[in-house]
N, CA, C and O atoms as a Tinker XYZ file with bonds, in Angstrom:
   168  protein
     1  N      6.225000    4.970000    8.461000    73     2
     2  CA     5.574000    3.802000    7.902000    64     1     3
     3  C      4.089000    4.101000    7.781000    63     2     4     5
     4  O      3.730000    4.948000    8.599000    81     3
     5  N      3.200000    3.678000    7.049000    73     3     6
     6  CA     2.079000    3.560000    6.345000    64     5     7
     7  C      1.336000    2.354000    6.061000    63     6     8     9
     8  O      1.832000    1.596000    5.228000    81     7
     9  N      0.370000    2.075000    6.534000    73     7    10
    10  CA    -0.474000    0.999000    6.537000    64     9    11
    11  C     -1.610000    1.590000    5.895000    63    10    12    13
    12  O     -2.042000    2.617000    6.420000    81    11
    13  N     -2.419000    0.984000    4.454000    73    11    14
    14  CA    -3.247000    1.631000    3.983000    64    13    15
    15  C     -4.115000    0.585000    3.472000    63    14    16    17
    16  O     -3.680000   -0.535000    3.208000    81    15
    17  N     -5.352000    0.926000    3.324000    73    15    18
    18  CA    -6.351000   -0.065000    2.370000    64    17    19
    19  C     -6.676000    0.648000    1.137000    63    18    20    21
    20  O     -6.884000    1.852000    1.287000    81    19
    21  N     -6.777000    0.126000   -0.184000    73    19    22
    22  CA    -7.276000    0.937000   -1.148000    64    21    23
    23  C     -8.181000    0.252000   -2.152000    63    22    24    25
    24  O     -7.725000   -0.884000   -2.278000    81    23
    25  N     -9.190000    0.391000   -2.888000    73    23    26
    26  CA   -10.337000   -0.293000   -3.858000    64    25    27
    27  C     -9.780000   -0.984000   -4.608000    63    26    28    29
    28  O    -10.333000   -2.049000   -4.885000    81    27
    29  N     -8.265000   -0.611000   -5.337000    73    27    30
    30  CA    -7.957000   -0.809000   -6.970000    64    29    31
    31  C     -6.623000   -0.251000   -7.017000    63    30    32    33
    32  O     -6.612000    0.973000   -6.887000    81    31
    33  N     -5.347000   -0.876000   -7.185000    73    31    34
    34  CA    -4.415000   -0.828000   -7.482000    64    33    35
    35  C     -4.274000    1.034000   -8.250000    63    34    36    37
    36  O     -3.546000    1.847000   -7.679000    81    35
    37  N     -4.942000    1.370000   -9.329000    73    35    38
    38  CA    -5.207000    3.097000   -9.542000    64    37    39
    39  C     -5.119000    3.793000   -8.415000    63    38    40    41
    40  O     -4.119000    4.482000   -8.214000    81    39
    41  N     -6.300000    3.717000   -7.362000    73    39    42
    42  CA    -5.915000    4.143000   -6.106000    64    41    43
    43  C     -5.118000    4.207000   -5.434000    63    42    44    45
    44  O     -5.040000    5.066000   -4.556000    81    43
    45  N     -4.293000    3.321000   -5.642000    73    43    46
    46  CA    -2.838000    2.940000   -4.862000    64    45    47
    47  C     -1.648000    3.647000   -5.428000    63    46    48    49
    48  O     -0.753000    4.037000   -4.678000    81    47
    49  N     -1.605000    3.813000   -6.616000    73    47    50
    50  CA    -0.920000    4.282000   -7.469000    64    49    51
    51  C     -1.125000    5.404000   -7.196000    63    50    52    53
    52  O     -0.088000    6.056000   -7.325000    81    51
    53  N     -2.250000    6.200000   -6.759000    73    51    54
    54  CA    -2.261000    7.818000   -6.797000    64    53    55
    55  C     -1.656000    7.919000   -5.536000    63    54    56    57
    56  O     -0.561000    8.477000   -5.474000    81    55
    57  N     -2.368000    7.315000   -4.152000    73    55    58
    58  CA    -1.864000    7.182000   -2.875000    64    57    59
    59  C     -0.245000    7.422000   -2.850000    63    58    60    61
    60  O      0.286000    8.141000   -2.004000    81    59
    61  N      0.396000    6.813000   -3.761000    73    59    62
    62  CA     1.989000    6.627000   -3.759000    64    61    63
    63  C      2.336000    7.878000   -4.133000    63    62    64    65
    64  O      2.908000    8.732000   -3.455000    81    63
    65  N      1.935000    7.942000   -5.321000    73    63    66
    66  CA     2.336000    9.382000   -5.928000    64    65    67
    67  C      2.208000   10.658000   -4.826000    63    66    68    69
    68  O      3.240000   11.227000   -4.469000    81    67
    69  N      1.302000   10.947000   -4.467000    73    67    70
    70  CA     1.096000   11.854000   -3.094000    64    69    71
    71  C      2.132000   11.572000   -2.005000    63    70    72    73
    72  O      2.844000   12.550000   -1.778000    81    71
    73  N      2.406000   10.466000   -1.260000    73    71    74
    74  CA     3.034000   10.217000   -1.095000    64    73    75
    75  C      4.488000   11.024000   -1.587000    63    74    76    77
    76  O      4.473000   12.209000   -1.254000    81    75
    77  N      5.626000   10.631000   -2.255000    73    75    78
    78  CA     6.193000   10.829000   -3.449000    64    77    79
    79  C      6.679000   12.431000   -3.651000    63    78    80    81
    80  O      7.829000   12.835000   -3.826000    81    79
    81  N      5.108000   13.417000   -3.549000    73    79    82
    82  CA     5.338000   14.729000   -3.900000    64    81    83
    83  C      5.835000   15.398000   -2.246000    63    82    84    85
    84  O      6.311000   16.523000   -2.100000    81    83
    85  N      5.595000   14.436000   -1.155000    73    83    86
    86  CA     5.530000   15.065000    0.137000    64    85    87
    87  C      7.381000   15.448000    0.441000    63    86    88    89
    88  O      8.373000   14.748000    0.236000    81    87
    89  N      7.203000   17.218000    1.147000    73    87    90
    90  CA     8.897000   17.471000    0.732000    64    89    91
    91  C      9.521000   16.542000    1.863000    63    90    92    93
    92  O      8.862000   16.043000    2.775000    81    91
    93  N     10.709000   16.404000    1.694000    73    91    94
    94  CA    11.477000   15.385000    2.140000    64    93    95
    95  C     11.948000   14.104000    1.614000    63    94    96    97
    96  O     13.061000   13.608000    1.440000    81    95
    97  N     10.142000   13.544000    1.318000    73    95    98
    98  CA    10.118000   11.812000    0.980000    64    97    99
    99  C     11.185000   11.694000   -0.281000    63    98   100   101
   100  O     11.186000   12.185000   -1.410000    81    99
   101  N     12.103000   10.809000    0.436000    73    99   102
   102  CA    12.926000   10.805000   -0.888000    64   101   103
   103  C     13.011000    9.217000   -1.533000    63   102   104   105
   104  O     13.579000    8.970000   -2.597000    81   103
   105  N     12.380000    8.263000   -0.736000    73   103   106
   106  CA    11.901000    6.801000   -1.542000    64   105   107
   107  C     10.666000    6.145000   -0.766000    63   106   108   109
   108  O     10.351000    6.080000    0.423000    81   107
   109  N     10.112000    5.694000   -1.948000    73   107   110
   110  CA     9.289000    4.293000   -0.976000    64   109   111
   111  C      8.942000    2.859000   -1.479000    63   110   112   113
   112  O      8.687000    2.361000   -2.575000    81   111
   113  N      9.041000    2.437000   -0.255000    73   111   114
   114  CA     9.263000    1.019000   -0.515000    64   113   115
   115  C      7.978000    0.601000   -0.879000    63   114   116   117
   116  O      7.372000    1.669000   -0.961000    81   115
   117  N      7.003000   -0.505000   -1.211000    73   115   118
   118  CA     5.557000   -0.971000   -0.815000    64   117   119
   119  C      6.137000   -2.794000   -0.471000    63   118   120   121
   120  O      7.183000   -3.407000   -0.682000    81   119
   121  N      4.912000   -3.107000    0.097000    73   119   122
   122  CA     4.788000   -4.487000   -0.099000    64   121   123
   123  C      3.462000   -4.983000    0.018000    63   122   124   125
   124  O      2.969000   -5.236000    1.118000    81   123
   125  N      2.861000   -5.134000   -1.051000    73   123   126
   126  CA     1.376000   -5.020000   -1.411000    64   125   127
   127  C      0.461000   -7.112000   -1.429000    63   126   128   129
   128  O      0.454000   -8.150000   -2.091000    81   127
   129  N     -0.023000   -6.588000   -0.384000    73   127   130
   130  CA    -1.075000   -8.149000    0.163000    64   129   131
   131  C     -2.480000   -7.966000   -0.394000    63   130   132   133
   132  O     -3.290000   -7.144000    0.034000    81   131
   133  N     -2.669000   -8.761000   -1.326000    73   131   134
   134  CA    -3.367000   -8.919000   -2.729000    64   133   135
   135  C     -4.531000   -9.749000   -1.579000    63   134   136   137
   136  O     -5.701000   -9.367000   -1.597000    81   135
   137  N     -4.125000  -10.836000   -0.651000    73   135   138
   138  CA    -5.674000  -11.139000   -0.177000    64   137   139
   139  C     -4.781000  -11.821000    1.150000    63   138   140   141
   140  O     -3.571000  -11.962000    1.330000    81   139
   141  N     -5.828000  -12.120000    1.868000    73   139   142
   142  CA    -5.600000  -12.989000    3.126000    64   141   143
   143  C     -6.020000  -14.739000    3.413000    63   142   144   145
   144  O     -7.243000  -14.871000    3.470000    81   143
   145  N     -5.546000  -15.552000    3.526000    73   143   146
   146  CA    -5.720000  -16.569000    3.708000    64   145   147
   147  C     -6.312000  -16.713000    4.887000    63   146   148   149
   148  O     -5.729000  -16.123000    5.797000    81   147
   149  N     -7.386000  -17.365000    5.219000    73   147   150
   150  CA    -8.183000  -18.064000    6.596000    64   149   151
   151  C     -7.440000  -18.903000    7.059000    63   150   152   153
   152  O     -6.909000  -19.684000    6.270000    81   151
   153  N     -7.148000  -19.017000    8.575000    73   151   154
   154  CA    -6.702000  -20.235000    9.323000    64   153   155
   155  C     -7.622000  -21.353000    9.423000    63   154   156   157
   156  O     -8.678000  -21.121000   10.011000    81   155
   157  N     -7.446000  -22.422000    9.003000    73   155   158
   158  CA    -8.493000  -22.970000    9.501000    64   157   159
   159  C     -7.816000  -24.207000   10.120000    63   158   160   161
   160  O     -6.760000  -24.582000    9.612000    81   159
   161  N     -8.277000  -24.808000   11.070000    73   159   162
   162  CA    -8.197000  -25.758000   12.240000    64   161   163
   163  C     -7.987000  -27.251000   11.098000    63   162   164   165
   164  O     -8.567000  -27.656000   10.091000    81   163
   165  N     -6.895000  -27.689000   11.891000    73   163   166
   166  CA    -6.686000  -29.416000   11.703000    64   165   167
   167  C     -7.532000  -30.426000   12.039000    63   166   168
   168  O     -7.211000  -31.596000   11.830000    81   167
């Protein structure tokens, strides 16, 4: 598993690809968090 930060979706896209070429890797999943919501108090 892989936890990553990246600037721009491009970046991410290359990240994967590398990923991808590594021998073995034979799939990957993502699940990509576009932003974070603040808790804020009641």
């Amino acid at each position: 598993m892989v936890l990553l930060s990246t600037e721009s979706t491009h970046e991410l896209d290359v990240v994967i690809n590398k990923i991808c070429a590594v021998k073995g890797v034979v799939d990957t999943f993502s699940t990509i968090l576009l932003s974070t919501k603040l808790e804020r108090p009641e």
